[in-house]
C-alpha positions, 0 to 999 in steps of 0.5 A: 452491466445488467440491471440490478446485477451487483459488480464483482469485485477484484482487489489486488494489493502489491507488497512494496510498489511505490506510486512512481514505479508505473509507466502510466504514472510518468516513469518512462523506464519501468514496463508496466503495460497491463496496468497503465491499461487498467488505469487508461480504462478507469482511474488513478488516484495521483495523491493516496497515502498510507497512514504508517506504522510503529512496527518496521514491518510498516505492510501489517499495519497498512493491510490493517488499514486497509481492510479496515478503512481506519487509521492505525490506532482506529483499526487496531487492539492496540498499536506500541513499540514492543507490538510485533506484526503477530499481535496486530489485530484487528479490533472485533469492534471494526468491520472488515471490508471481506466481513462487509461484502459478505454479509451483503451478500458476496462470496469471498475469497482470499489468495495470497498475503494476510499480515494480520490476525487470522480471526479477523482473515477467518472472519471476511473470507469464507474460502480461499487458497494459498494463503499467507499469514507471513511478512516475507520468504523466498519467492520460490520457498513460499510457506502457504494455508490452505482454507481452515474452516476452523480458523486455526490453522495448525503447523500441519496444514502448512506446505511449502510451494516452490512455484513463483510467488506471484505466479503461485497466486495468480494461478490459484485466482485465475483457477477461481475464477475458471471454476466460479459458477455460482449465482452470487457476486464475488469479491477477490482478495489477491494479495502478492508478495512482489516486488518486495525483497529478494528481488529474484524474478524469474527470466526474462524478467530478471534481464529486461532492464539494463540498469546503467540505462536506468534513470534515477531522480535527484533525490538519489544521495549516497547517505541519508543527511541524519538519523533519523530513527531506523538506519539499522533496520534490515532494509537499510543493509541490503546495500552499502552505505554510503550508496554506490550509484552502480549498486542503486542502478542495480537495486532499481533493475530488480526492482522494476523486473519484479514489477514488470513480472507482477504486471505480466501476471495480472495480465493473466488474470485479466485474460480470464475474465475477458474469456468469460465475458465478465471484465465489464460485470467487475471492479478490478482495484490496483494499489499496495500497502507502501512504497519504497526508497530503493536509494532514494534519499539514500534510504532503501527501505520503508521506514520513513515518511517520505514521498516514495515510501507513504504514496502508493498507486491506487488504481480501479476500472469497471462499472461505475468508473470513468475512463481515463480519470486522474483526481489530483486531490489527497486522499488516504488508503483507508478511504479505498473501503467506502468508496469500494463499498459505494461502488457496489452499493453495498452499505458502508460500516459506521465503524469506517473512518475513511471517506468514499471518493466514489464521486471522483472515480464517476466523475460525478459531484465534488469528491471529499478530497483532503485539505491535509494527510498524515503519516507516522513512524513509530516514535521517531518520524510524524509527516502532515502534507497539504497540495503544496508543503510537506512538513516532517517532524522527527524526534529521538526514540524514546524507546531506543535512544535512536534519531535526531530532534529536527525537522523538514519543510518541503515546497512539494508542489516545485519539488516533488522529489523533496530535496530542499529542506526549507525548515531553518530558513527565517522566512518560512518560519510561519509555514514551520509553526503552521505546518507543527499545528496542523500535524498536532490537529492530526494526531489528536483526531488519529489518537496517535499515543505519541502526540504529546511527544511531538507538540510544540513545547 
């Protein structure tokens, strides 16, 4: 890259892509070439993990923390059971990543997703295109903005788009960047609504993958072994309980053909900046708000706080970036912020509580790596994690009379898809006590209001 010249930067965010449905990442069924090249060119972070949710629509809060580079509570007016995905706002008191590089001289501009408030989108992007303040819709019954210099976004100026969602936001980023002739950097915000629900991709897609030749992990039960909160959530519907193994194979064929079509799309994009000699001049970042169950643990959705749900990919090529890099440490999604911030030397907000893991992406100096992660969900579900035990702590609701008081201890480290709960057995009674006080340290510092709830008694 130019001397003095500052990267572009392009942020891709994915709805629903967990960190074990890439190739790159040793999954041998699913096809996703474009990004196992972008990670073969740059890095992949093995460990990041979201922060979750007290909403079942755990994406608003995740884009929050992502675009804020905090933990729930940090990122928001205010995080409790009656809030809805409308009311996650932003605090004004938080600098967003958009607000960031445009006050540090970028031009940004957003496609696709935004789950949060619209003064907090109005205040990091100066212009964009097909624009989504929904959770979810139809993929070919997409309802969109186009960019309101007012920030009000009035009914009227809604249209309902029947292109392909994932092809309807890649052309308009690849419109963008065609036309993009301006002096000053940019910065891309593309946010897809793929591989969520209805999986619905369009052929060949749809037909790539045989699902009796998918394989699926150990993990893959015909029922969850409790309640743990939130089996009536609309996710958990999409099948029948208990699972079908047929019914599963077919869930995971979609799932991975939205995937595969995603990828393809990306590739696209891609293509356009090879063609105008910028892919070296930019920081491309791949990741997404949360994973997904899709029959893991006899789950089907997101609401839980296990592996396949709360890891999700994070994925960065372009100047400043190792090649081929794959940091083993635990790291957080709102710690994709400062490290994006110290990539582009653009200064960091004191408002960001996440850690940059530039050092880790250059391969240069000790990165600040996380000796613990934490993830909730709402006032049933607490997850602290270290390299080798997982530790789930789950109370009944005190809101809705849901779920069970019980606990889960995983050897993560021998068994990574979490399938032996070690918790009532005598001799890891002191890992148990261990584990409940780091949760406890977690929650005190994330200020999570349940904390109290969830403290040893």
């Amino acid at each position: 890259m130019e001397a003095g010249r500052k990267p572009n930067v392009i942020i891709l965010v994915a709805d629903d892509h967990r960190y074990e449905a890439i190739g790159w990442h040793g999954n041998e069924d699913v096809k996703t070439p474009v990004l196992d090249e972008l990670a073969k060119r740059g890095v992949s972070f093995s460990h990041t993990y979201i922060n979750g949710g007290l909403d079942g629509a755990v994406c608003a809060p995740s884009r929050a923390c992502l675009n804020s580079g905090c933990t729930i509570m940090g990122a928001t007016v205010s995080q409790s059971l009656e809030d809805t995905m409308e009311k996650l706002t932003i605090g004004s008191n938080r600098a967003t990543l958009g607000e960031t590089f445009r006050r540090s001289g970028y031009h940004t501009y957003a496609v696709g997703k935004w789950h949060n408030d619209k003064a907090s989108f109005q205040r990091s992007f100066e212009n964009g295109k097909n624009i989504f303040f929904g959770g979810m819709s139809e993929h070919r019954q997409v309802p969109v903005y186009p960019y309101d210099p007012t920030g009000e976004y009035h009914a009227s100026l809604k249209t309902i788009e029947t292109t392909f969602s994932t092809e309807l936001f890649t052309n308009t980023a690849v419109e963008f960047l065609d036309r993009y002739e301006r002096e000053e950097p940019y910065l891309l915000y593309v946010a897809y609504t793929s591989p969520h629900d209805p999986r619905t991709a369009p052929e060949p897609y749809a037909s790539m993958y045989d699902p009796a030749c998918l394989t699926l992990p150990p993990n893959m039960w015909a029922e969850h072994p409790f309640d743990n909160g939130e089996m009536q959530v609309r996710d958990e519907h999409l099948t029948a309980v208990p699972r079908n193994r047929e019914d599963v194979q077919h869930e995971v064929a979609d799932y991975y053909a939205m995937i595969s079509h995603m990828d393809a799309e990306i590739g696209r994009l891609i293509e356009k900046l090879r063609e105008k000699n910028e892919l070296e001049h930019t920081i491309i970042v791949y990741t997404s708000d949360h994973g997904l169950a899709v029959g893991q643990h006899g789950l089907m959705g997101k609401q839980n706080v296990y592996e396949h749900s709360v890891r999700i990919p994070w994925i960065m090529s372009g100047p400043g970036i190792g090649e081929g890099v794959k940091p083993s440490g635990q790291v957080m999604q709102m710690d994709i912020f400062p490290t994006l911030c110290a990539l582009a030397d653009v200064l960091t907000p004191l408002s960001v509580e996440g850690r940059s893991m530039a050092a880790a992406a250059q391969q240069s100096g000790q990165a600040p790596f996380r000796d613990t992660v934490y993830s909730l969900y709402k006032d049933t579900q607490r997850m602290v994690k270290d390299e080798a035990w997982k530790y789930i702590r789950y109370r009944k609701s005190s809101h809705s009379g849901e779920g069970t008081d019980e606990i889960q201890l995983f050897f993560v480290k021998d068994d990574p898809w979490e399938t032996t709960n070690l918790a009532h057995d005598s001799q890891y009674s002191v890992k148990v006590k261990e584990m409940q006080q780091k949760l406890e340290r977690w929650m005190h510092e994330a200020h999570d209001p349940f904390v109290q709830y969830f403290s040893e008694k």
